[in-house]
N, CA, C and O atoms as a printed pandas DataFrame, in Angstrom:
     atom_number atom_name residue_name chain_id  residue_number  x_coord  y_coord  z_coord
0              1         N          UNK        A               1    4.636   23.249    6.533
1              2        CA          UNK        A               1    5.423   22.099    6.892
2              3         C          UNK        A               1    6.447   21.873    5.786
3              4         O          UNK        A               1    6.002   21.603    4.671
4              5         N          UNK        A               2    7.782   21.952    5.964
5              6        CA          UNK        A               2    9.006   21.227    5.309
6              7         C          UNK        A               2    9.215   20.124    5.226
7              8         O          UNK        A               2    9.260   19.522    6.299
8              9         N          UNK        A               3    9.456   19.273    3.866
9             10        CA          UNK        A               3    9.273   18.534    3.406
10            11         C          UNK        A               3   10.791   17.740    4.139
11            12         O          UNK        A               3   11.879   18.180    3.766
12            13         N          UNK        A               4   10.755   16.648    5.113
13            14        CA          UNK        A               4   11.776   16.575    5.644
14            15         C          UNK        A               4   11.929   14.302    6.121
15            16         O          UNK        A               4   11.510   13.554    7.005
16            17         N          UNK        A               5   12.816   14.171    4.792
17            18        CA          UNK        A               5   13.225   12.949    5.195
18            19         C          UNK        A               5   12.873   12.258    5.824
19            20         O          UNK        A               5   12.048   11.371    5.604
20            21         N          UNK        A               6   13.579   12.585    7.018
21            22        CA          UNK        A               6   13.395   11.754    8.620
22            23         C          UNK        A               6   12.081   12.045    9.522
23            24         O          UNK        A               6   12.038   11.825   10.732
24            25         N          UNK        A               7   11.019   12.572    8.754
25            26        CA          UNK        A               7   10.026   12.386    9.278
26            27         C          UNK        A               7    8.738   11.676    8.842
27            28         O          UNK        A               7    7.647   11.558    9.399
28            29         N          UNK        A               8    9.255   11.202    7.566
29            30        CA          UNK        A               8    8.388   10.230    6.915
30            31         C          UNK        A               8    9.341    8.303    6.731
31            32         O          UNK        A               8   10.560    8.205    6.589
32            33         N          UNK        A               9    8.755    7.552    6.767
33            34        CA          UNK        A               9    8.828    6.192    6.710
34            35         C          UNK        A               9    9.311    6.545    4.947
35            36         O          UNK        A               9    8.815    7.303    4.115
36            37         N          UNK        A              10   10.543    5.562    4.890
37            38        CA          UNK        A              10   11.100    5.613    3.623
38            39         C          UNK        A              10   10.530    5.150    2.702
39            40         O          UNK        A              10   11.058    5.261    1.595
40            41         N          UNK        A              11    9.371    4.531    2.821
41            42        CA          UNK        A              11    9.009    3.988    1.011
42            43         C          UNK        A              11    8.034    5.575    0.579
43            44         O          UNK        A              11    7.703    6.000   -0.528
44            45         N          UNK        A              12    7.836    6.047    1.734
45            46        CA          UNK        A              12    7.336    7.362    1.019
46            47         C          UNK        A              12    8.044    8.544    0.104
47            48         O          UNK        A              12    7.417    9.374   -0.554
48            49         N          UNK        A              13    9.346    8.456    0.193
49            50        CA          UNK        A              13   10.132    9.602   -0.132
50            51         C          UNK        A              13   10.110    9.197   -1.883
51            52         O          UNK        A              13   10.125   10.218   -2.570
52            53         N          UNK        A              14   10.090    8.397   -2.377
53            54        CA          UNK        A              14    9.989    8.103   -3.800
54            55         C          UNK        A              14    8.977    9.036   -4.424
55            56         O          UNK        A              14    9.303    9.962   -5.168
56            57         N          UNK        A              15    7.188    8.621   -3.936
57            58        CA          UNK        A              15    6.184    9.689   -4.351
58            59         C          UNK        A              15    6.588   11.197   -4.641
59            60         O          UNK        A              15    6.599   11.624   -5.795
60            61         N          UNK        A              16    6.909   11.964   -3.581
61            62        CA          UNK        A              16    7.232   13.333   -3.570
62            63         C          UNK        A              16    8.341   13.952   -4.866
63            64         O          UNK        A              16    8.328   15.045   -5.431
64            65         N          UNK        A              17    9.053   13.034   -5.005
65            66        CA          UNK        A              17   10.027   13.272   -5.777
66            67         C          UNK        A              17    9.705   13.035   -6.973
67            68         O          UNK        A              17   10.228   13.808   -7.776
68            69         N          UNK        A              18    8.861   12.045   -7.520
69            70        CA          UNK        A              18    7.938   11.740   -8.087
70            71         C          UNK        A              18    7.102   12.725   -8.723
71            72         O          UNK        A              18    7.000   12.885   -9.939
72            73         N          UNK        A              19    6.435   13.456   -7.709
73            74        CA          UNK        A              19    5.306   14.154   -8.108
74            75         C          UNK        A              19    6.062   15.955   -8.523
75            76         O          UNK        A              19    5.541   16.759   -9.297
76            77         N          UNK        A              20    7.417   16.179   -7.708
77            78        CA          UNK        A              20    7.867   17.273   -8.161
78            79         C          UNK        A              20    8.374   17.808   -9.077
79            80         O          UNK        A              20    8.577   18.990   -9.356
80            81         N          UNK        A              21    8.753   16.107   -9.954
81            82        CA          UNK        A              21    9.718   16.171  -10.939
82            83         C          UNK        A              21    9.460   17.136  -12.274
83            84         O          UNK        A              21    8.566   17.982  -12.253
84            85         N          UNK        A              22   10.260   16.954  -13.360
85            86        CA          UNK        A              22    9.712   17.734  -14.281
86            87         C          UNK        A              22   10.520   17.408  -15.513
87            88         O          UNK        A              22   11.742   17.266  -15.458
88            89         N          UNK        A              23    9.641   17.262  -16.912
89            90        CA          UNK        A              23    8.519   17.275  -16.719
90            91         C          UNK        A              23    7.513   16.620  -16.173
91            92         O          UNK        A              23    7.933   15.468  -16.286
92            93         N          UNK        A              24    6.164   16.508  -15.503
93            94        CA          UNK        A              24    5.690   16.107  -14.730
94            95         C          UNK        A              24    5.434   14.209  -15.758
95            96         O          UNK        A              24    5.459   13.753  -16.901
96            97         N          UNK        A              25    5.202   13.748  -14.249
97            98        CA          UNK        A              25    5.244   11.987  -14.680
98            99         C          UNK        A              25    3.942   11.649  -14.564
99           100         O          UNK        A              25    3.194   11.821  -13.601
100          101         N          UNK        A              26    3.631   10.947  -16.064
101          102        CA          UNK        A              26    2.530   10.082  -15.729
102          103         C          UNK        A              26    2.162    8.699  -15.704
103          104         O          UNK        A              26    1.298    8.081  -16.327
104          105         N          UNK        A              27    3.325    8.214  -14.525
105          106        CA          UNK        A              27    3.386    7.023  -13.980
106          107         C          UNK        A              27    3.272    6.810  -12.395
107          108         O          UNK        A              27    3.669    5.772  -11.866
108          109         N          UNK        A              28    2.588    8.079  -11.531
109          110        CA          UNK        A              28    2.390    7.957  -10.516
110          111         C          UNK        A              28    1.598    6.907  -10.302
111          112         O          UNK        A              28    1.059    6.585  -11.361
112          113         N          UNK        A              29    1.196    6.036   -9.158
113          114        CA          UNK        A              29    0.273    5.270   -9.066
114          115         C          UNK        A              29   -0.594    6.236   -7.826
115          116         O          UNK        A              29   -0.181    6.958   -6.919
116          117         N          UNK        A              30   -1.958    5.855   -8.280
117          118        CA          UNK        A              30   -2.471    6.559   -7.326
118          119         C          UNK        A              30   -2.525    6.558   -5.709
119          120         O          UNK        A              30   -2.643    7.509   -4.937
120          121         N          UNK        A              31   -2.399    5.166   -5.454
121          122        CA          UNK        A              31   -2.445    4.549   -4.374
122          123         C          UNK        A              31   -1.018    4.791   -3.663
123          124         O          UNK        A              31   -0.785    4.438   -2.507
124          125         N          UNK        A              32   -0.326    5.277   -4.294
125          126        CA          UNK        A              32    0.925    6.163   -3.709
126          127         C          UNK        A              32    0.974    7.135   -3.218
127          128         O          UNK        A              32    1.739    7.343   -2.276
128          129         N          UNK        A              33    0.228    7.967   -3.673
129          130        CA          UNK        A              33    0.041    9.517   -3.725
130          131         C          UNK        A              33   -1.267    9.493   -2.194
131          132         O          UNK        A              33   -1.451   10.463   -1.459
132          133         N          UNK        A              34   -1.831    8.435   -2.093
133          134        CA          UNK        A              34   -3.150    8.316   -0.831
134          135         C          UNK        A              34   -2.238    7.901    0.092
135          136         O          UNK        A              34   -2.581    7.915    1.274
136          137         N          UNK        A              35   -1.270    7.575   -0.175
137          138        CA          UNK        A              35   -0.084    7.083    1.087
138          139         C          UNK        A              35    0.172    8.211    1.510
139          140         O          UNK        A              35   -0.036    8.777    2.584
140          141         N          UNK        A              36    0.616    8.478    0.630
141          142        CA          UNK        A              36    1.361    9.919    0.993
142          143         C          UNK        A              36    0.762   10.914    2.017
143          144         O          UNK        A              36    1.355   11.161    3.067
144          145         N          UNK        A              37   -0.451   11.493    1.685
145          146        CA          UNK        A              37   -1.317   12.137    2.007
146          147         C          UNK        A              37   -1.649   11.506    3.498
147          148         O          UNK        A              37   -1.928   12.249    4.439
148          149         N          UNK        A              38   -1.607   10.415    3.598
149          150        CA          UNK        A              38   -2.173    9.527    4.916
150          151         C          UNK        A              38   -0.565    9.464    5.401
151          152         O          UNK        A              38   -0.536    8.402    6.023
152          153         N          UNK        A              39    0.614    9.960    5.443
153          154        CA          UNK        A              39    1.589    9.827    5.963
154          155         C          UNK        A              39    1.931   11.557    6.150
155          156         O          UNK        A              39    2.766   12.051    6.908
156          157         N          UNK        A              40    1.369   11.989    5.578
157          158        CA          UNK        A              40    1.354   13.736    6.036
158          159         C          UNK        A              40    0.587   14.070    7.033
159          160         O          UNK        A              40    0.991   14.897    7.850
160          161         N          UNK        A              41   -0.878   13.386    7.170
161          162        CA          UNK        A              41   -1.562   13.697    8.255
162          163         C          UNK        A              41   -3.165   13.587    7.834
163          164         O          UNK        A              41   -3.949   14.157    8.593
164          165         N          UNK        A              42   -3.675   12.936    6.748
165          166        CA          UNK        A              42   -4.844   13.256    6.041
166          167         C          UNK        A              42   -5.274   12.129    6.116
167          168         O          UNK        A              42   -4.665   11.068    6.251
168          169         N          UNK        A              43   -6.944   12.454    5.980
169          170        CA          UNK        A              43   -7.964   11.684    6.341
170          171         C          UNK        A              43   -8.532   11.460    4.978
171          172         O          UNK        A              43   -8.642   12.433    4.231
172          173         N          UNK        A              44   -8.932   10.186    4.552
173          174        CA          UNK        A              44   -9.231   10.254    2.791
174          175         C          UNK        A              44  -10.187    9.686    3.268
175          176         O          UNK        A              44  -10.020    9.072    4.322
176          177         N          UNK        A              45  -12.017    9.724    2.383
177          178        CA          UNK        A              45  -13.150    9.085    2.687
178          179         C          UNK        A              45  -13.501    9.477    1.372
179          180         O          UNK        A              45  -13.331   10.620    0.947
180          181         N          UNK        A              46  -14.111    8.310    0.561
181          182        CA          UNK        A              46  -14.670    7.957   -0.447
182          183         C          UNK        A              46  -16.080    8.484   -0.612
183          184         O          UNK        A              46  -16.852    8.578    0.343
184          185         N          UNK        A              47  -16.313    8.737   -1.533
185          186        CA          UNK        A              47  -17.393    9.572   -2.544
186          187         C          UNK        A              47  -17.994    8.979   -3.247
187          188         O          UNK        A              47  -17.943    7.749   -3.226
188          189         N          UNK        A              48  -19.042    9.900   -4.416
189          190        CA          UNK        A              48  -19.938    9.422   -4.937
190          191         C          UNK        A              48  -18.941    8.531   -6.366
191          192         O          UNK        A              48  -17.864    9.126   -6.383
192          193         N          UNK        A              49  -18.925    7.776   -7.115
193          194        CA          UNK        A              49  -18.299    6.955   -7.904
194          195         C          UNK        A              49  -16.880    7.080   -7.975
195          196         O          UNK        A              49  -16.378    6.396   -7.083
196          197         N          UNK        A              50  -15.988    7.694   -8.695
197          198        CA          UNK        A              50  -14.386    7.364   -8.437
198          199         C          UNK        A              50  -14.069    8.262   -7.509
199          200         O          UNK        A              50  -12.905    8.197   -7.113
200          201         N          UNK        A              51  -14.833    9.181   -6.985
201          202        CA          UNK        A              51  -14.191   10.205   -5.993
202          203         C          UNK        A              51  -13.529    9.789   -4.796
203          204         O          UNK        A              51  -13.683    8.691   -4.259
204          205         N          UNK        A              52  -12.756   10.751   -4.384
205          206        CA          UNK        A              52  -12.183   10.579   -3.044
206          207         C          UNK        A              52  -12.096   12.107   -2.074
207          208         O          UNK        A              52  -12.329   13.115   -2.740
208          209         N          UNK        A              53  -11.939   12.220   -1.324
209          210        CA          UNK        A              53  -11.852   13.763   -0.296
210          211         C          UNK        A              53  -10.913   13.070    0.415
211          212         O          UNK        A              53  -10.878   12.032    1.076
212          213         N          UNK        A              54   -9.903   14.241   -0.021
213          214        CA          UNK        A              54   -8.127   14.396    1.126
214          215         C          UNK        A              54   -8.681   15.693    2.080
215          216         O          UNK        A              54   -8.707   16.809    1.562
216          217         N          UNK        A              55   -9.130   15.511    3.509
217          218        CA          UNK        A              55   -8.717   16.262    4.095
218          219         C          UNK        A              55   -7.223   16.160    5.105
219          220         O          UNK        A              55   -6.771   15.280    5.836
220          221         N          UNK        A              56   -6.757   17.540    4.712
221          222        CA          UNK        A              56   -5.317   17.909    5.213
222          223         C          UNK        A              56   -5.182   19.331    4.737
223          224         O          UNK        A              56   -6.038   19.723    3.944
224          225         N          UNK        A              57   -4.355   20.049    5.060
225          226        CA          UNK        A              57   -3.921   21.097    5.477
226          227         C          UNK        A              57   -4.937   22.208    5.934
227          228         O          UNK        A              57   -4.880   23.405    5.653
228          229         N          UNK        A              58   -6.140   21.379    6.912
229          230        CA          UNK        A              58   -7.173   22.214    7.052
230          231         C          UNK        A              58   -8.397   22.680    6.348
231          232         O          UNK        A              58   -9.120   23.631    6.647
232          233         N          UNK        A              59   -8.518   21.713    5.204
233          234        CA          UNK        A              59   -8.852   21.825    3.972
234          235         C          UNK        A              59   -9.590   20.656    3.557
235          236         O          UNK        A              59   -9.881   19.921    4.500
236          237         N          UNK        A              60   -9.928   20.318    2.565
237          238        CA          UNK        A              60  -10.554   19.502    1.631
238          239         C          UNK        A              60  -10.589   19.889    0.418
239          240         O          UNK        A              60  -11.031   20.934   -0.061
240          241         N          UNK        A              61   -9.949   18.723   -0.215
241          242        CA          UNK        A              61   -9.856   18.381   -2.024
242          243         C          UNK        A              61  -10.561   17.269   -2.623
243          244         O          UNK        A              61  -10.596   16.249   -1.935
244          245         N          UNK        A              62  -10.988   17.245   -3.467
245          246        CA          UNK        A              62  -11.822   15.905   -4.169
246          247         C          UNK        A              62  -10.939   15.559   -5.443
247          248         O          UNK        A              62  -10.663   16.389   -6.309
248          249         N          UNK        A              63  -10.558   14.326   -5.451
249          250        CA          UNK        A              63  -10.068   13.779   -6.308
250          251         C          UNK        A              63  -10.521   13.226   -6.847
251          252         O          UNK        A              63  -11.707   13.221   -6.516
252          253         N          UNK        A              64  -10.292   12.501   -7.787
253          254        CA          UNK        A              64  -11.186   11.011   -8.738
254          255         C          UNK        A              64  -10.070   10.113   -8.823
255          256         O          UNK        A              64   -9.063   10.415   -9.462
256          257         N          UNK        A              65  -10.200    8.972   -8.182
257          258        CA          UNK        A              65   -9.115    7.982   -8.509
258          259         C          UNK        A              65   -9.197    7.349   -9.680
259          260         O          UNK        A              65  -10.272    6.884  -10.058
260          261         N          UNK        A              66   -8.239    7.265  -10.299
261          262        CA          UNK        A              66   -8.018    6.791  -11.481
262          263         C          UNK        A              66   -8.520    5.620  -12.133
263          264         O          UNK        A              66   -8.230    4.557  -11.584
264          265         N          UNK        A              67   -9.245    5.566  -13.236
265          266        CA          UNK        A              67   -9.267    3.582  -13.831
266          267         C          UNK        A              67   -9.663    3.957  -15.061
267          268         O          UNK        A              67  -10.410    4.911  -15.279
268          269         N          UNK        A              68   -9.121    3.138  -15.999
269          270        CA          UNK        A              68   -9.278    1.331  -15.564
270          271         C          UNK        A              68   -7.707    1.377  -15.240
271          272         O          UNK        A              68   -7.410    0.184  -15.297
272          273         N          UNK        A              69   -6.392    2.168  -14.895
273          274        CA          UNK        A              69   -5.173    1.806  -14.950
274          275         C          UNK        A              69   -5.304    2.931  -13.894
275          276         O          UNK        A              69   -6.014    3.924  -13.733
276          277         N          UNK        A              70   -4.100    2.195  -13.132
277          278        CA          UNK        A              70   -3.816    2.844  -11.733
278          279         C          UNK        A              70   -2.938    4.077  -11.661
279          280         O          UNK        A              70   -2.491    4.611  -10.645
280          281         N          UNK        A              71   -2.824    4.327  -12.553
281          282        CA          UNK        A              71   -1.554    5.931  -12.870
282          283         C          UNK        A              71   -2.282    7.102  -13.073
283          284         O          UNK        A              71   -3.034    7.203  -14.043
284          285         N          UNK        A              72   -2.119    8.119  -12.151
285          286        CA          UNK        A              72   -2.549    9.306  -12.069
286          287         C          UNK        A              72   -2.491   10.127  -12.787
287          288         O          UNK        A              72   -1.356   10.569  -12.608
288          289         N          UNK        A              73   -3.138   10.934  -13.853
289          290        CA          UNK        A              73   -3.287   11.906  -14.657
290          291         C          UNK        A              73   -1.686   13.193  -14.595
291          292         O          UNK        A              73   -0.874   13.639  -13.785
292          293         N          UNK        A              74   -1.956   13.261  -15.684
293          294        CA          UNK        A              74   -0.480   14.573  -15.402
294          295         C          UNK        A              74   -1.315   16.037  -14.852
295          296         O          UNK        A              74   -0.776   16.971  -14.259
296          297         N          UNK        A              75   -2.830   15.926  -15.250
297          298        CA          UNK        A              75   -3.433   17.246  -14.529
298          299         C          UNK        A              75   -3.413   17.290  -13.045
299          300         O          UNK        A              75   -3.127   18.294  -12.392
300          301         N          UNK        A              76   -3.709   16.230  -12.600
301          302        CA          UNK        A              76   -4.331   15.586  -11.299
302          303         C          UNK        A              76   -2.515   15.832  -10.556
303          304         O          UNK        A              76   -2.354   16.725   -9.724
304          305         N          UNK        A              77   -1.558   15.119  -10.904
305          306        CA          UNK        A              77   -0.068   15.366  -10.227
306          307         C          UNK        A              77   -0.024   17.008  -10.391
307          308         O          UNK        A              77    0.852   17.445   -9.645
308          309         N          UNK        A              78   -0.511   17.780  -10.930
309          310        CA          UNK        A              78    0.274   19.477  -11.258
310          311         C          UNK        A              78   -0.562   19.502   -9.925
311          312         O          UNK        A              78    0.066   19.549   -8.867
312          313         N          UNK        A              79   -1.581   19.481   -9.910
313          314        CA          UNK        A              79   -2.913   20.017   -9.173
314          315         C          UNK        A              79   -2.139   19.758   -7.590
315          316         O          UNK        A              79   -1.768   20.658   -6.836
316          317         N          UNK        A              80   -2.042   18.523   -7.387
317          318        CA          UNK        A              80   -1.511   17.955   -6.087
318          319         C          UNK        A              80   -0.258   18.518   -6.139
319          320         O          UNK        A              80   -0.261   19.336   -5.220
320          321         N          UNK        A              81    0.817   18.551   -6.689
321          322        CA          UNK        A              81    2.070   19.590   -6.258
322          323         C          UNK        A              81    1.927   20.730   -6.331
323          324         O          UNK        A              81    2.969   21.229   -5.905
324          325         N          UNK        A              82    1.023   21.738   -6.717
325          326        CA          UNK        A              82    0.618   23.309   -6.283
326          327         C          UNK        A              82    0.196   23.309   -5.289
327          328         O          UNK        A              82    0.597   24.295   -4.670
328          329         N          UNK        A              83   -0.948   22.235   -4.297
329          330        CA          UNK        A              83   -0.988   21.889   -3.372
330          331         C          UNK        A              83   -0.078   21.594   -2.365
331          332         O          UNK        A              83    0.246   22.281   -1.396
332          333         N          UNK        A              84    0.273   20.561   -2.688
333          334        CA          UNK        A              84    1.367   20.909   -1.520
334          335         C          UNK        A              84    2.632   21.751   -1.342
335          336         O          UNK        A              84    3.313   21.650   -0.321
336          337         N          UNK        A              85    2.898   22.467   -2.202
337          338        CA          UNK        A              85    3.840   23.555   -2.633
338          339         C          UNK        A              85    2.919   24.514   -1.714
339          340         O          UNK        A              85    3.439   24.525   -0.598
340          341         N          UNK        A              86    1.866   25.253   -1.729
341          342        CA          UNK        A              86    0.933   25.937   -1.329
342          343         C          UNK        A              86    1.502   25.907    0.231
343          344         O          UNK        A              86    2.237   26.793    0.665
344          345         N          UNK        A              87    1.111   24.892    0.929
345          346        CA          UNK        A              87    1.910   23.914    2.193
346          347         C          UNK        A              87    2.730   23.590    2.841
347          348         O          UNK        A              87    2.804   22.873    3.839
348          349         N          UNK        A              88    3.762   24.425    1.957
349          350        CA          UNK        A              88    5.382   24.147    2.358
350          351         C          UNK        A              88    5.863   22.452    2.243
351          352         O          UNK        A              88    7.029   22.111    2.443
352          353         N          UNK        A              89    4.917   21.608    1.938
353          354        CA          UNK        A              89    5.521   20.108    1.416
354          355         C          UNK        A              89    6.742   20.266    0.094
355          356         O          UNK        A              89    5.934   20.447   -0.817
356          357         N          UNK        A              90    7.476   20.293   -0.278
357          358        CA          UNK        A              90    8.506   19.978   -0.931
358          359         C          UNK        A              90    9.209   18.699   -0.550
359          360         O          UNK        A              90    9.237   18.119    0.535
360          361         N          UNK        A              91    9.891   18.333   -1.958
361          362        CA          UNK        A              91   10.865   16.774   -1.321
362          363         C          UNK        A              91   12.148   17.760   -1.098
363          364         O          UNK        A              91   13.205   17.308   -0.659
C-alpha cells in the first residue's frame, strides 16, 4: 500500500512524516502512532502490562506503550518505519 494523502483523514498525515523523518524524532506521541495504525486498517488489543499487539499487514507486532511520558522511543519509531517501509506505507 502507497502512502497516499487523500486516503487518510488529515490530522493523520503529520505522524508519518513524523516517523520518516531524519534524524529520527523523539517526540512522537504514542497515541498518534495507534491512530495511525487504526487509520491504516489495524486492530490494536492490549496485553500483559504496557504491551499492545498491532495487527495489520497480516501480521502482528507487540509494542510497549510508553510511560511515565507519552513520547515514543527513537528504537520503537526506527522499528515502526522499517515496518511500514516493509509495506509500501511511506508519507
Amino acid at each position: 500500500m502507497i502512502w497516499c494523502y487523500s486516503t487518510y483523514e488529515a490530522r493523520h498525515q503529520k505522524t508519518p512524516e513524523l516517523i520518516f523523518n531524519r534524524p529520527v524524532s523523539g517526540n512522537i506521541k504514542w497515541v498518534d502512532i495507534e491512530k495511525l495504525f487504526i487509520a491504516l486498517g489495524a486492530e490494536i488489543s492490549e496485553r500483559e502490562g504496557s504491551r499492545v499487539a498491532v495487527f495489520l499487514f497480516n501480521g502482528v507486532r507487540i509494542f510497549h506503550r510508553p510511560h511515565p511520558t507519552p513520547d515514543t522511543d527513537k528504537g520503537a519509531v526506527k522499528s515502526i518505519r522499517k515496518w511500514l517501509e516493509m509495506h509500501g506505507v511511506t508519507p
